[in-house]
VOTIGU-436606 format. One record per atom (N, C-alpha, C): x, z, y; atom name. Coordinates in pm, 1 decimal. Layout:
N
          X          Z          Y   at
          X          Z          Y   CA
...
END
This chain:
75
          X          Z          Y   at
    -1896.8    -2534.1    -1375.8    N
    -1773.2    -2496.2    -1309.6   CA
    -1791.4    -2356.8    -1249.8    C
    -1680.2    -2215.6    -1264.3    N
    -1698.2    -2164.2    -1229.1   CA
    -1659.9    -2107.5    -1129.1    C
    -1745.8    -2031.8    -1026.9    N
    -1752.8    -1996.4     -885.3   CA
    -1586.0    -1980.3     -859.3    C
    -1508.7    -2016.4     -770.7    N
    -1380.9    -1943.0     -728.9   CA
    -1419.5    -1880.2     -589.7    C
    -1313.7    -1780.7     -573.3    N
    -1321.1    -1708.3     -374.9   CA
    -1303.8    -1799.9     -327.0    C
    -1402.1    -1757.1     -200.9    N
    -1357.9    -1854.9      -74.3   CA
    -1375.0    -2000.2     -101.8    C
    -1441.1    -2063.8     -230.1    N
    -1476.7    -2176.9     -260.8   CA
    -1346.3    -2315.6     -266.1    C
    -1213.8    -2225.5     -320.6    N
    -1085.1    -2313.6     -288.3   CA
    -1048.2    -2371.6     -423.5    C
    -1066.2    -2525.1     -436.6    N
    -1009.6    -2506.5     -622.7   CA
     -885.2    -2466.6     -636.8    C
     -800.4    -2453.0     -759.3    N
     -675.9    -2434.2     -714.1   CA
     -598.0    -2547.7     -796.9    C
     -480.1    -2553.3     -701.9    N
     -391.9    -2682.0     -742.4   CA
     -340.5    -2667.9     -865.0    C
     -318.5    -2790.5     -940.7    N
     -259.5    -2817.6    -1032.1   CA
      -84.2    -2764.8    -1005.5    C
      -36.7    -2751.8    -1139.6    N
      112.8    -2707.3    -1097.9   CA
      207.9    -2821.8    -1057.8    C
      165.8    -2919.0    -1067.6    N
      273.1    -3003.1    -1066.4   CA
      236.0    -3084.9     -893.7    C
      104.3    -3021.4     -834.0    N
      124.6    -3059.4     -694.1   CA
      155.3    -2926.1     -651.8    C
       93.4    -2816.2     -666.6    N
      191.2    -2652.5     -606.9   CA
      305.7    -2656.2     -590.7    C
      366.1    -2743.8     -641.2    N
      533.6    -2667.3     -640.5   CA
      560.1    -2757.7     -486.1    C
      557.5    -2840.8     -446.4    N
      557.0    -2951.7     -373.0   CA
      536.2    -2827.0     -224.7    C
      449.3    -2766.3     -219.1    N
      381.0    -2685.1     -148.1   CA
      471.1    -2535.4     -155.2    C
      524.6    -2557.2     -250.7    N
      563.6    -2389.5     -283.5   CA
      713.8    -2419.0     -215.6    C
      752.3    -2539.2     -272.8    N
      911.4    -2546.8     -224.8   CA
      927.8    -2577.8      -40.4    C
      808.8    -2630.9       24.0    N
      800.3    -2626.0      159.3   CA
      778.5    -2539.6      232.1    C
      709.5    -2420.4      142.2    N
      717.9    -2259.4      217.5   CA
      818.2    -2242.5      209.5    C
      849.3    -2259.7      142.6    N
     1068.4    -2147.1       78.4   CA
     1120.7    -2213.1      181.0    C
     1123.0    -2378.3      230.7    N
     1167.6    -2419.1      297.9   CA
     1184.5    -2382.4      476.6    C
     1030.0    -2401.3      491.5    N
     1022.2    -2327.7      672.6   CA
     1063.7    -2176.2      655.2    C
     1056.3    -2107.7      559.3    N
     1098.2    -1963.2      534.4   CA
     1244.3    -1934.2      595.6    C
     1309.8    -2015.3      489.8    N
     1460.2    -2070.3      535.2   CA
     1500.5    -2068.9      657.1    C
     1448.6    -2191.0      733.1    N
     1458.8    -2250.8      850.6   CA
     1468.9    -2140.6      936.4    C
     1381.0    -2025.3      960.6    N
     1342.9    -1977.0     1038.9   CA
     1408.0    -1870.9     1001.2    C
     1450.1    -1771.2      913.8    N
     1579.4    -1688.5      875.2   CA
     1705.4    -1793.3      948.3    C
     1726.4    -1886.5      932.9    N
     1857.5    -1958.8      979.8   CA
     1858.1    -1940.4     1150.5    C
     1744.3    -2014.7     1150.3    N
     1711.4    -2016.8     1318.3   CA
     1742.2    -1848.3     1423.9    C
     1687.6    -1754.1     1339.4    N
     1702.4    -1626.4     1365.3   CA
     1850.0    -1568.7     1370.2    C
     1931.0    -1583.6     1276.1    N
     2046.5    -1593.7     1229.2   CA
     2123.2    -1604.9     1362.3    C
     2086.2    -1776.2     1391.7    N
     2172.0    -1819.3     1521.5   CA
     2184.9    -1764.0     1670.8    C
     2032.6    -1733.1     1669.8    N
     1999.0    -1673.0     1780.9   CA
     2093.9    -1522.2     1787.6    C
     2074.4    -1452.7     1724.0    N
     2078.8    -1347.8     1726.5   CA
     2257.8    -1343.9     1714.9    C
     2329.4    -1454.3     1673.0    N
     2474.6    -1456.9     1654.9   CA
     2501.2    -1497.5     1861.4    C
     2443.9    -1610.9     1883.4    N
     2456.0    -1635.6     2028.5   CA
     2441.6    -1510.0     2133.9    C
     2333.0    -1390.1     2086.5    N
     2362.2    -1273.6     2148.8   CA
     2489.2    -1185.6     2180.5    C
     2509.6    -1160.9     1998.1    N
     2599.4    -1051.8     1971.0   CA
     2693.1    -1136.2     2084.9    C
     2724.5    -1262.1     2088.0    N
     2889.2    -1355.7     2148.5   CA
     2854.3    -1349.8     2324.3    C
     2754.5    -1360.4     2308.3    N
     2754.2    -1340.6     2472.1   CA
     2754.3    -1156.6     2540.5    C
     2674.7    -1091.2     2465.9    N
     2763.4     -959.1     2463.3   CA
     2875.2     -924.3     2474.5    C
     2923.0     -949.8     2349.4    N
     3094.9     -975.5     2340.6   CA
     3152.1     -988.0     2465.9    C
     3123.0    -1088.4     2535.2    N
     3170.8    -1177.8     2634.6   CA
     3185.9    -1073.2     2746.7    C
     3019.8    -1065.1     2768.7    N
     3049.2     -975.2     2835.8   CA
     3108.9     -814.0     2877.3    C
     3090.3     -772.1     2765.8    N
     3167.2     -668.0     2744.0   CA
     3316.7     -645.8     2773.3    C
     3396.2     -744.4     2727.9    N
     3539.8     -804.2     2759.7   CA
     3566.8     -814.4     2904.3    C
     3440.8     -851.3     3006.8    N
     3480.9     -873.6     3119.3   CA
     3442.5     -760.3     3183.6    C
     3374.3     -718.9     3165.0    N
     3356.4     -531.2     3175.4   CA
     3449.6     -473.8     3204.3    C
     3506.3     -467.7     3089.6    N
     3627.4     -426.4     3021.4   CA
     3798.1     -431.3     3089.7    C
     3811.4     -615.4     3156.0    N
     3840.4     -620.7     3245.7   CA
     3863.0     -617.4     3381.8    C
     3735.7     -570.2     3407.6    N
     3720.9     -461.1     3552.4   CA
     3760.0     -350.0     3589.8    C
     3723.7     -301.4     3463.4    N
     3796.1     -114.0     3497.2   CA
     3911.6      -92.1     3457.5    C
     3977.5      -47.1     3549.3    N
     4127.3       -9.8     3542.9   CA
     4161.0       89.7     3404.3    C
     4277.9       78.8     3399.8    N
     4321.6      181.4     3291.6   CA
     4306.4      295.2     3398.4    C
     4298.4      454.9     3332.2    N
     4302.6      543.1     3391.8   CA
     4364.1      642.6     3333.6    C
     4498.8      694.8     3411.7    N
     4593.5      795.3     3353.7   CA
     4634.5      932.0     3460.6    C
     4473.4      970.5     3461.4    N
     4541.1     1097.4     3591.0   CA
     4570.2     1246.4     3475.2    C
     4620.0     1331.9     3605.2    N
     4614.0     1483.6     3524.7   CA
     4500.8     1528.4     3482.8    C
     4411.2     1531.5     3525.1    N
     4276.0     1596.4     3460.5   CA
     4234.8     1538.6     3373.2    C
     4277.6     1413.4     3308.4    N
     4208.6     1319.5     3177.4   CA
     4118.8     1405.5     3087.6    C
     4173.8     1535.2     3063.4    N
     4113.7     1579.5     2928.2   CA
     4012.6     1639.4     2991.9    C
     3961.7     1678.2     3118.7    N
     3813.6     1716.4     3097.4   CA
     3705.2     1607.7     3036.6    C
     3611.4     1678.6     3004.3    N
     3488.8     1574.5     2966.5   CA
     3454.8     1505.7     3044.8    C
     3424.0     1503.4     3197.8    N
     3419.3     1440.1     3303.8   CA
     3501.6     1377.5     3322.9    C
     3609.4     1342.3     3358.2    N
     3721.6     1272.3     3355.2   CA
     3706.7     1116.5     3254.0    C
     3692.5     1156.7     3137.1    N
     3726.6     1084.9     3036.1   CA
     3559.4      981.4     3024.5    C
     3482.7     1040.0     3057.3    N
     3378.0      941.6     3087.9   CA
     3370.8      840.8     3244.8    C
     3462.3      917.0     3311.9    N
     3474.2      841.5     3483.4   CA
     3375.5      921.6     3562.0    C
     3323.5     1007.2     3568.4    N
     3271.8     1138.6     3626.4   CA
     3384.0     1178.5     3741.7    C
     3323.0     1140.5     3928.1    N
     3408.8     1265.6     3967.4   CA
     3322.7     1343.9     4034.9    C
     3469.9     1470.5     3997.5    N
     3355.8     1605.8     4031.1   CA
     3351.2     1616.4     4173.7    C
END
């Protein structure tokens, strides 16, 4: 029999796949899992942003068009 690395035989194909389709699987899982998380962010962002949003008044003075102005800068 000859030497393999690391002294590992290697599996037959018809138990590999068994093994191969449970990587693809937690692979999955954990793209999904990520997915969610990262959707629960963007929405609570959202959220908050909106209420932000609802704090600050509209603002319609004469000076609007300076650059200061239009960011909420007073001089």
């Amino acid at each position: 029999m000859p030497a393999l690395p690391f002294g590992a035989p290697a599996l037959p194909l018809d138990e590999a796949g068994k093994y191969v389709a449970a990587a693809y699987l937690v692979f999955f899982a954990i793209v999904i899992l990520y997915v969610a998380i990262m959707a629960a962010r963007v929405s609570r962002m959202e959220r908050d942003l909106a209420e932000l949003d609802a704090l600050v008044p509209d603002r319609e003075d004469d000076d609007a068009d300076t650059p200061a102005a239009r960011v909420g800068v007073v001089e």
